[in-house]
Every structure is written in structure tokens, then in C-alpha cells.
N, C-alpha and C positions, 0 to 999 in steps of 0.2 A: 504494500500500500504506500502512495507519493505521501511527499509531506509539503507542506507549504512551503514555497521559497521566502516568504518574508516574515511568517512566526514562525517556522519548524510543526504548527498544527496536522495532524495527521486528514487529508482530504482522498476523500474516493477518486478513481481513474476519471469517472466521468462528469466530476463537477470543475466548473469553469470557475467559480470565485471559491473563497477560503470562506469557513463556516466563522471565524473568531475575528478574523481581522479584514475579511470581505476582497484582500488583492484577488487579483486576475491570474489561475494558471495556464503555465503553458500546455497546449492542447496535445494529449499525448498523440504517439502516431500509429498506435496500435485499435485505434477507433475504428469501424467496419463503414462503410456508407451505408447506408438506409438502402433495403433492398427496395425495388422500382417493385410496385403490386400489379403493375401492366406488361410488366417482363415475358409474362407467358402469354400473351395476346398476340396474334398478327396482327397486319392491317387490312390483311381480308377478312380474320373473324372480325375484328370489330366495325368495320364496315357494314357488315351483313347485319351486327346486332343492334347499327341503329336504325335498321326498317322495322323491329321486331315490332309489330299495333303494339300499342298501349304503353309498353315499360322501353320503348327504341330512343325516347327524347331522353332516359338518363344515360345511356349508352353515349348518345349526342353529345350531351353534355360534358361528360368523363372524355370524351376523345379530343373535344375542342380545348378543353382547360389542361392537358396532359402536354407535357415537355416532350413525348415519347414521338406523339402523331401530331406534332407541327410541323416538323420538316417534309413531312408525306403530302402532296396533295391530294392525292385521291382520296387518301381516309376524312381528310378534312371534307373534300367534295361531298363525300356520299353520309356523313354528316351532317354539314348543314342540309342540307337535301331531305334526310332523314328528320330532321328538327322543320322544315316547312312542311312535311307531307303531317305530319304529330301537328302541326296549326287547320291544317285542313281539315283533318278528324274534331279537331276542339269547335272548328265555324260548324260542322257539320253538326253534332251534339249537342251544342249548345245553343248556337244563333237560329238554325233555320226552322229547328224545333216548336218556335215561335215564327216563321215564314206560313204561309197558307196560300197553296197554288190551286184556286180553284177551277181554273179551267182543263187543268191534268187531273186525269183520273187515275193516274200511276203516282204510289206516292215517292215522292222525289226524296227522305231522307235515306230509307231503307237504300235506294239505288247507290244514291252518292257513298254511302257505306260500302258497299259492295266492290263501285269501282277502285273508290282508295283501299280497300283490303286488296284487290287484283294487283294494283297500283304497287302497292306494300312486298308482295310473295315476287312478284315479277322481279324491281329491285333486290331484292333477297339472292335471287338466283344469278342478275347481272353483276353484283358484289360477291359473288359465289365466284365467279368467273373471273372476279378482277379486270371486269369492263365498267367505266365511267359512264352509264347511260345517262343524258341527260334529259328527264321528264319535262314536259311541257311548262311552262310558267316556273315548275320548282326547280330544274332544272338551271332557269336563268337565273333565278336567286340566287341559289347556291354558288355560281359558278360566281357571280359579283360579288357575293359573301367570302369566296375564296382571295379572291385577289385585292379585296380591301383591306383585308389582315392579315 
């Protein structure tokens, strides 16, 4: 066990100040770096994981804020991509819920569900393949979204 270089106080490897007289140690060099929790991911699993409906925007999120899959751009791509189609599902659920298409006798949230779940499995498999598809409208966000950060 080290001891303090400026009282002789006995301090653990891994504290940085002295428990009695609060100086600064020096940082040993037998410290491990922080293992990465994203180490065992690709960027094709996690591409794929953020089409997954429902739980795909935390996926999104973990990839865009991760040091791991910045320098990638496809994972970022199919990302944000993934985080616009996850908005599409929320207008669908939530806004049009309160819409009322009376002149359609088909009802139009059930469909719109339907195609963004197609929408969803389709990407899944184009990030399966480690192809960049880029969807209509989400597609061009995404790709803007890339290249402004």
C-alpha cells in the first residue's frame, strides 16, 4: 500500500488526494482503463438494433453519444434514420389518433402502422447486409443529420 508523498499517510492505489492532508497523488501506472461496454458490438449489429419498433430509439441513442461509432458513418447513418422512423411511429400513435379521415373508409392509422413496421424489418435486413438504404424523406434527414455532426 503507497503512502502519501507529503505526510507519509498510508492512501489506497486508487485515490487521487490524501485522506489527512488532502495533497494530490501521483496517478499510479498500474491502473486498467475502463473496459468500452460497446467492445463487443459491431456496426452492423448495432445498426440493425436501431430499426428494432419500439426499444430501436435507445439503440439510437447509445450509438450516436458512443466514442466507439463516431468515426463510422454508416452506423451513425442508419441511426439517425432509425431515430426518424421511432418519430414517425410516435406522429402515428399519438397525433393522428386524434386525425378523422372521413371520406376513407380504410382506416388510415392501422395502415400507417403497418407500413412503418415493413419500413422497420426491410431496414433491418438492408443493415443486415451493410447497405446504406436510404428511405424516402428519412433517409434525407438522416443523411443531413450525418454530415452536420
Amino acid at each position: 500500500m503507497p503512502f502519501c508523498s507529503q505526510c507519509g499517510n498510508q492512501v489506497g492505489t486508487a485515490q487521487a488526494f490524501c485522506g489527512r492532508c488532502g495533497a494530490r497523488q501521483p496517478v499510479a501506472a498500474t491502473t486498467a482503463p475502463a473496459a468500452d461496454p460497446l467492445a463487443g458490438i459491431t456496426g452492423r449489429s448495432a445498426s440493425i438494433l436501431c430499426y428494432v419498433p419500439a426499444i430501436g430509439w435507445i439503440a439510437s441513442i447509445v450509438v450516436l453519444a458512443s466514442e466507439r461509432f463516431r468515426p463510422i458513418r454508416s452506423v451513425r447513418f442508419h441511426a439517425f434514420q432509425g431515430l426518424y422512423l421511432f418519430v414517425a411511429w410516435l406522429i402515428n400513435d399519438w397525433v393522428l389518433r386524434w386525425v378523422f379521415f372521413p371520406a376513407m373508409h380504410v382506416p388510415v392509422r392501422p395502415l400507417i402502422a403497418l407500413v412503418l413496421l415493413v419500413m422497420s424489418i426491410f431496414m433491418m435486413v438492408k443493415a443486415a447486409h451493410d447497405e446504406a438504404y436510404s428511405l424516402p424523406l428519412f433517409g434525407e434527414l438522416a443523411e443531413r443529420s450525418v454530415t452536420e455532426s
